[in-house]
N, CA, C and O of each residue as an XYZ file, in Angstrom:
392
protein
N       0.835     -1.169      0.000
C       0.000      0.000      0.000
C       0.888      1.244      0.000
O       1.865      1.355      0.741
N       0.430      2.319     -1.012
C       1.214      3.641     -1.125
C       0.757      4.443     -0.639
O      -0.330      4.842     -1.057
N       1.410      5.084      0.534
C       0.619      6.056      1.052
C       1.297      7.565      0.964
O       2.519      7.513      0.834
N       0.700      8.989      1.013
C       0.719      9.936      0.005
C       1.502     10.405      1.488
O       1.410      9.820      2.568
N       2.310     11.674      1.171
C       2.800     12.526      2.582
C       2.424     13.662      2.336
O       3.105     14.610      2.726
N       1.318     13.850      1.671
C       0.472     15.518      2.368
C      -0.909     14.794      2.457
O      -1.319     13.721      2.014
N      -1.484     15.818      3.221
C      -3.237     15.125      3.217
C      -4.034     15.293      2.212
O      -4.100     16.234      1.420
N      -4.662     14.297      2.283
C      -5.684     14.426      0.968
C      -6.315     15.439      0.018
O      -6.380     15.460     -1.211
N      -6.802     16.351      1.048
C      -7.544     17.412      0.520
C      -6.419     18.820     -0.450
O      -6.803     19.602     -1.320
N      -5.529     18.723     -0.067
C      -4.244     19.137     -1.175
C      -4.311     18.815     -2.327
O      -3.587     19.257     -3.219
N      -5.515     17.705     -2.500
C      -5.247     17.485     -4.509
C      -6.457     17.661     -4.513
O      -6.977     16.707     -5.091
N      -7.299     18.482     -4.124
C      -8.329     18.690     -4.596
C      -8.705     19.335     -6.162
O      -9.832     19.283     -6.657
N      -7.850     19.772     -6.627
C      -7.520     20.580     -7.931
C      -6.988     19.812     -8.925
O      -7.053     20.076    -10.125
N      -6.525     18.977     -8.490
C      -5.814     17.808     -9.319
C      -7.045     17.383     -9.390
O      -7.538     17.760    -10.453
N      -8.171     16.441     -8.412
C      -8.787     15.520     -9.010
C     -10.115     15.942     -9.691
O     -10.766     15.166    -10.391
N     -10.458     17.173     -9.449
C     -11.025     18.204    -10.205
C     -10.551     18.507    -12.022
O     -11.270     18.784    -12.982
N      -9.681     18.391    -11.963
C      -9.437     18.082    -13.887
C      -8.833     17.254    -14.135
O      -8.229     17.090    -15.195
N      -8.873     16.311    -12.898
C      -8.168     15.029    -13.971
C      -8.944     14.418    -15.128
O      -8.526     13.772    -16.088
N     -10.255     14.806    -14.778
C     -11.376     13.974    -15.978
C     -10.902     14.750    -17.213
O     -10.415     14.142    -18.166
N     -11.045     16.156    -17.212
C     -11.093     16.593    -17.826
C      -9.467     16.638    -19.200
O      -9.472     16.873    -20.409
N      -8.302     16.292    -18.234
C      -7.284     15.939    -18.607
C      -7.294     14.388    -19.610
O      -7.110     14.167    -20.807
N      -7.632     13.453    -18.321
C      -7.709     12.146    -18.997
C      -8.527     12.077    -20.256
O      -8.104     11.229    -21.042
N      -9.419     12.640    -20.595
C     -10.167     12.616    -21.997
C      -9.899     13.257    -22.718
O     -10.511     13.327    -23.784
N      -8.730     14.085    -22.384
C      -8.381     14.656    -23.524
C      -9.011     15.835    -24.249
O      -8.873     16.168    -25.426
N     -10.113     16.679    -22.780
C     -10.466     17.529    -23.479
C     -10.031     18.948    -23.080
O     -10.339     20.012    -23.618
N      -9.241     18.721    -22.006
C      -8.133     19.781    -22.724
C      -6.894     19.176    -22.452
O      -6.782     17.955    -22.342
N      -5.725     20.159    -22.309
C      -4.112     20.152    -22.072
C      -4.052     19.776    -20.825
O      -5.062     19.760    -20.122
N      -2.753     19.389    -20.341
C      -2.560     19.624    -19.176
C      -1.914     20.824    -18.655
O      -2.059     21.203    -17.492
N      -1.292     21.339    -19.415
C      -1.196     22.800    -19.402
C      -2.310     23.560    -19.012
O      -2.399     24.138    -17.929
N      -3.286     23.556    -20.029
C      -4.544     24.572    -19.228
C      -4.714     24.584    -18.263
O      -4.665     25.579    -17.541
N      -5.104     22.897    -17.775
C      -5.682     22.238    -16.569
C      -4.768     22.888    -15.503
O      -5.271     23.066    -14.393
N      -3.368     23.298    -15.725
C      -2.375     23.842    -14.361
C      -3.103     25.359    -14.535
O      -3.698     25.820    -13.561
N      -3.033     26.227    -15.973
C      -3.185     27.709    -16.033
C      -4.764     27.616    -15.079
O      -4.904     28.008    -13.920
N      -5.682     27.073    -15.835
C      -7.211     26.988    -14.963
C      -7.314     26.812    -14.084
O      -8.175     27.542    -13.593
N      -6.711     25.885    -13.138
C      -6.763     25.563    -11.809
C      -5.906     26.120    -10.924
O      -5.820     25.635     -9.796
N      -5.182     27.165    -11.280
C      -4.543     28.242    -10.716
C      -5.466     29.016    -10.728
O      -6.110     29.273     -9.710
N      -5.723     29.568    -11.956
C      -6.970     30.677    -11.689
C      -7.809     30.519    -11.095
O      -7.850     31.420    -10.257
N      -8.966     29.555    -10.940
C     -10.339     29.202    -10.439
C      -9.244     29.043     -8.459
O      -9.696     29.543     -7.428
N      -8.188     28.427     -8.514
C      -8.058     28.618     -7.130
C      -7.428     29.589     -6.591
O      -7.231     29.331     -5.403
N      -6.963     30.714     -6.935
C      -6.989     32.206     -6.653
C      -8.195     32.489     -6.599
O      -8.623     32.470     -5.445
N      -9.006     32.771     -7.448
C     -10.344     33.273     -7.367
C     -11.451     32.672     -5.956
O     -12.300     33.170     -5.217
N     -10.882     31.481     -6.141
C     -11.856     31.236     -4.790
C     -11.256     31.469     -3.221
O     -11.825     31.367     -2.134
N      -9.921     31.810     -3.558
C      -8.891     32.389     -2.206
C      -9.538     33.835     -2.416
O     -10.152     34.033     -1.368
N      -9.669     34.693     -3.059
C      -9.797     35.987     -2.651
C     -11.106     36.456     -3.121
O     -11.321     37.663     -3.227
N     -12.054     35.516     -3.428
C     -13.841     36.115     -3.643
C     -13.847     35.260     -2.293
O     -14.457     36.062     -1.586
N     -13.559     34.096     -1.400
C     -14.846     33.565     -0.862
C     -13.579     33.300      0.735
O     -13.882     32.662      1.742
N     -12.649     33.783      0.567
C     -11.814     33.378      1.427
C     -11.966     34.316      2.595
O     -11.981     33.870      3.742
N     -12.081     35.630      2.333
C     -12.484     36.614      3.804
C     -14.086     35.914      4.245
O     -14.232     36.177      5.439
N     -15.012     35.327      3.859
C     -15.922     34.736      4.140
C     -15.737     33.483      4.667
O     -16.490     33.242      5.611
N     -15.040     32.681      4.387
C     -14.498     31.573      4.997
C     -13.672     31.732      6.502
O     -13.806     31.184      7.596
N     -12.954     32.546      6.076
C     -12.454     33.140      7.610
C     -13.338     34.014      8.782
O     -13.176     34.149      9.995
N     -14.416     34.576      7.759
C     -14.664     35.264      9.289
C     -15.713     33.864      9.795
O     -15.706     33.331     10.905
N     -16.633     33.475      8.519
C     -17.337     32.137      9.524
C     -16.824     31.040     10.423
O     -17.515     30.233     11.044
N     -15.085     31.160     10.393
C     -14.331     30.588     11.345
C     -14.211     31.331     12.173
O     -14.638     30.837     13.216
N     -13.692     32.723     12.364
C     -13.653     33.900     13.370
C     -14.965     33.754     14.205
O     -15.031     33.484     15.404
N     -15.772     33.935     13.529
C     -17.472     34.381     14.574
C     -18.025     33.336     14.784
O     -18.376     33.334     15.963
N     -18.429     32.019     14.064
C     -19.257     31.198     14.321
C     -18.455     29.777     14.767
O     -18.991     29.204     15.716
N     -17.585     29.309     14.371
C     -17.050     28.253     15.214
C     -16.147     28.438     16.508
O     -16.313     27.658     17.446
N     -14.997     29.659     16.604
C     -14.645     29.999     17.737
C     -15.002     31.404     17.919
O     -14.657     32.281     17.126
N     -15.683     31.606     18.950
C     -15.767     33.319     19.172
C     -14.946     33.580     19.784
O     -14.345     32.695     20.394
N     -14.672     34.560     19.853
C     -13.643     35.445     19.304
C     -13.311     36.336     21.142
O     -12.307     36.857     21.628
N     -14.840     36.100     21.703
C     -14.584     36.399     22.831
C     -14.202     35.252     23.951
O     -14.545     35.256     25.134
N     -13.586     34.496     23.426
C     -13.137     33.079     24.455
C     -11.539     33.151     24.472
O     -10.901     32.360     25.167
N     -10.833     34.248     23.583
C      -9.926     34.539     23.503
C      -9.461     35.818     24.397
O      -8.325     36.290     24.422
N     -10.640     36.288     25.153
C     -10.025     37.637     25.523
C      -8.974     38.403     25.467
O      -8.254     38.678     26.427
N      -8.816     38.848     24.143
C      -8.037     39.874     23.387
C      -6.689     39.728     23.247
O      -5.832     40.595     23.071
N      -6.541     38.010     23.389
C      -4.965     37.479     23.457
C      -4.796     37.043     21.993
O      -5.273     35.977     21.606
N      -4.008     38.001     21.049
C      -3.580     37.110     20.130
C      -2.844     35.850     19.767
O      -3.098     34.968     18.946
N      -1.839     36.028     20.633
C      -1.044     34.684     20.890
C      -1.764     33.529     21.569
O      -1.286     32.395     21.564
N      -2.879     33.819     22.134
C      -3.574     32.611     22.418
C      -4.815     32.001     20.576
O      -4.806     30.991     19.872
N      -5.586     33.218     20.562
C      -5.898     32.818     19.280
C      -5.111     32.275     18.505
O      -5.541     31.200     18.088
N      -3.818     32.653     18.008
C      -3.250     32.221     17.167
C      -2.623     30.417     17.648
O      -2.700     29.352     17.035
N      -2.125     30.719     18.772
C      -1.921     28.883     18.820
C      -3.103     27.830     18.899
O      -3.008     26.632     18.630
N      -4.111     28.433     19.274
C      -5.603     27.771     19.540
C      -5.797     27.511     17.810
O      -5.833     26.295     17.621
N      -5.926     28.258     16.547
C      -6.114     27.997     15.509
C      -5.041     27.303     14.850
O      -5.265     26.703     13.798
N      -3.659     27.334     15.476
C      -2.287     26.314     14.857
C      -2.947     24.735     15.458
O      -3.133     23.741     14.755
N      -3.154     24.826     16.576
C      -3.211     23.355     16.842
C      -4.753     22.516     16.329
O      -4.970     21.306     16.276
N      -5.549     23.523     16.040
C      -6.898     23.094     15.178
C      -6.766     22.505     13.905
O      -7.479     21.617     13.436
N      -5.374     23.314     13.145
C      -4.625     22.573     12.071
C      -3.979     21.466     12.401
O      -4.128     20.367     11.866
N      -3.326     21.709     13.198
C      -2.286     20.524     13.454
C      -3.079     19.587     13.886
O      -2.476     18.555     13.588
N      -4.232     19.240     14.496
C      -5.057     18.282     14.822
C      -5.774     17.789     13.494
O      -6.058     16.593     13.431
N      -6.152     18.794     12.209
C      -7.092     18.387     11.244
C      -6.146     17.431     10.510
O      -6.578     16.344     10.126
N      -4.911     17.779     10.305
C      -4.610     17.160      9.064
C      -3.229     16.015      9.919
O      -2.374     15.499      9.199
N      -3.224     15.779     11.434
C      -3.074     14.577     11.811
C      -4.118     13.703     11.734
O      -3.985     12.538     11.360
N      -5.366     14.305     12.139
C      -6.165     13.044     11.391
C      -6.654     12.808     10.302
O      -7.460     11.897     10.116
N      -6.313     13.456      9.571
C      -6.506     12.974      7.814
C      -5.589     11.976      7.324
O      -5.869     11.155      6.450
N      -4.441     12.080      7.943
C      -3.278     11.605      7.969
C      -3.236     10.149      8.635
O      -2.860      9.143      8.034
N      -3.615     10.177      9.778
C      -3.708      8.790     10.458
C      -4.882      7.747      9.554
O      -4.934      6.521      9.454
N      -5.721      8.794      9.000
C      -7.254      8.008      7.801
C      -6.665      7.650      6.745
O      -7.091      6.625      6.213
N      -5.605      8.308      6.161
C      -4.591      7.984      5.122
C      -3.852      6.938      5.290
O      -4.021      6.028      4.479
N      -3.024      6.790      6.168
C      -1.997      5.654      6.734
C      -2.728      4.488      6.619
O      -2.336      3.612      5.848
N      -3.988      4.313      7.440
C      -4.652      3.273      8.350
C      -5.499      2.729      7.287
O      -6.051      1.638      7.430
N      -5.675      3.680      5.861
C      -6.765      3.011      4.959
C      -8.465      3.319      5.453
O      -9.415      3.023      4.729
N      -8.554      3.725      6.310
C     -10.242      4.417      7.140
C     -10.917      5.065      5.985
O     -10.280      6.073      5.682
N     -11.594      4.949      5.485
C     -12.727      5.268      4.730
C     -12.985      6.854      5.240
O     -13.176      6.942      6.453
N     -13.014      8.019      4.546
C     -13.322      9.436      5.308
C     -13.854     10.221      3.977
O     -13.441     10.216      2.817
N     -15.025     10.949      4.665
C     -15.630     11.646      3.935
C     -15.021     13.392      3.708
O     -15.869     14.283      3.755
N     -13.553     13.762      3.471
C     -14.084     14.947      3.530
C     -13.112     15.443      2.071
O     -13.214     16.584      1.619
């Protein structure tokens, strides 16, 4: 069994035109120029929206009382927890929906 060393959700762009690659209906060239573009575009149309619905609605903002350095390691280890367990679902072969 081959197992990948970034987490899954990192090729999301890849497996998003691979169809479109494998049939040959376009380049793979495009498929890099397009999927650069479409993922810029969705970093800076939908990405301050993505962040603040992390800011306000999953951690508020007042559980931090006005400590940045606590926010900020509280949201490092939320990472560091997501994509150890994507990672351990990867290794272990676990079936995961995300």
């Amino acid at each position: 069994m081959q197992h990948e060393l970034t987490p899954v959700p990192l090729d999301d762009v890849a497996n998003a035109w691979a169809t479109s690659v494998s049939s040959r209906s376009i380049t793979y060239r495009q498929a890099m120029v397009l999927g650069t573009i479409f993922e810029m575009l969705g970093a800076i149309l939908v990405g301050a929206r993505t962040a603040d619905t992390i800011k306000n609605s999953i951690i508020p903002v007042a559980a931090f009382q006005g400590n940045a350095g606590v926010q900020m390691l509280a949201f490092t280890v939320a990472l560091a927890a997501a994509v150890s367990g994507m990672r351990y679902m990867d290794v272990e072969g676990v079936k995961n929906n995300y």
